[in-house]
Steps between C-alpha positions, in 0.01 A plus 500: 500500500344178644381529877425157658284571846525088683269684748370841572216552784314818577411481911159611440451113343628316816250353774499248709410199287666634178751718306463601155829519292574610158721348268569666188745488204478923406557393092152402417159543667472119461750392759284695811381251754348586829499190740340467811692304776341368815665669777657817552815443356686774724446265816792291395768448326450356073715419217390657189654380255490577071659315214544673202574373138497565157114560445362343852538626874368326779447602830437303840414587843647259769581258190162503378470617149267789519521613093626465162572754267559425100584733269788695382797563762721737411895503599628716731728560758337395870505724759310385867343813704359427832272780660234580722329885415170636535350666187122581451367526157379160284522358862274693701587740752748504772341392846545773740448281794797265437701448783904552463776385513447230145720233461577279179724227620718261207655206628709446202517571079626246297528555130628210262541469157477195254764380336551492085 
């Protein structure tokens, strides 16, 4: 199974002058890439964005390219999940003094595919 992450980002590795986000191809250990953007990304809204081909993806942020990854790329059927959890573990722990109600707003999803 191929899992393509175009962004994940842990809330402990937000502030006010950055967010960190990973972006990850789960095949190989090669295609890990932590970026650091310069604003809290959760103050607005952002299209992410990733193309992915035989043996390169390519991810942007606001239609910036943020990160290449060659290698292999193995078919597969595509499948797009959307969530917002909290987990602690490989993260860090859970802050108990988060405030609730969380939201994790989506404007819109569009998914294309080329042509052959």
């Amino acid at each position: 199974m191929l899992e393509i992450d175009i962004f994940e980002q842990q809330g402990r590795l937000i502030s006010d002058t950055e967010s960190k986000v990973d972006l990850n191809v789960h095949f190989t250990e090669s295609a890990h890439c932590l970026r650091t953007l310069p604003a809290d990304v959760s103050s607005d809204f952002h299209v992410w964005a990733v193309d992915w081909q035989e043996g390169l993806i390519t991810w942007y942020f606001d239609g910036e390219m943020m990160h290449q990854y060659k290698g292999p790329t193995p078919p597969g059927k595509m499948f797009v999940l959307l969530a917002l959890f909290q987990y602690s573990g490989w993260i860090g722990e859970i802050d108990p003094n988060l405030e609730y109600p969380r939201d994790f707003e989506i404007d819109y999803v569009r998914v294309y595919q080329r042509l052959t």
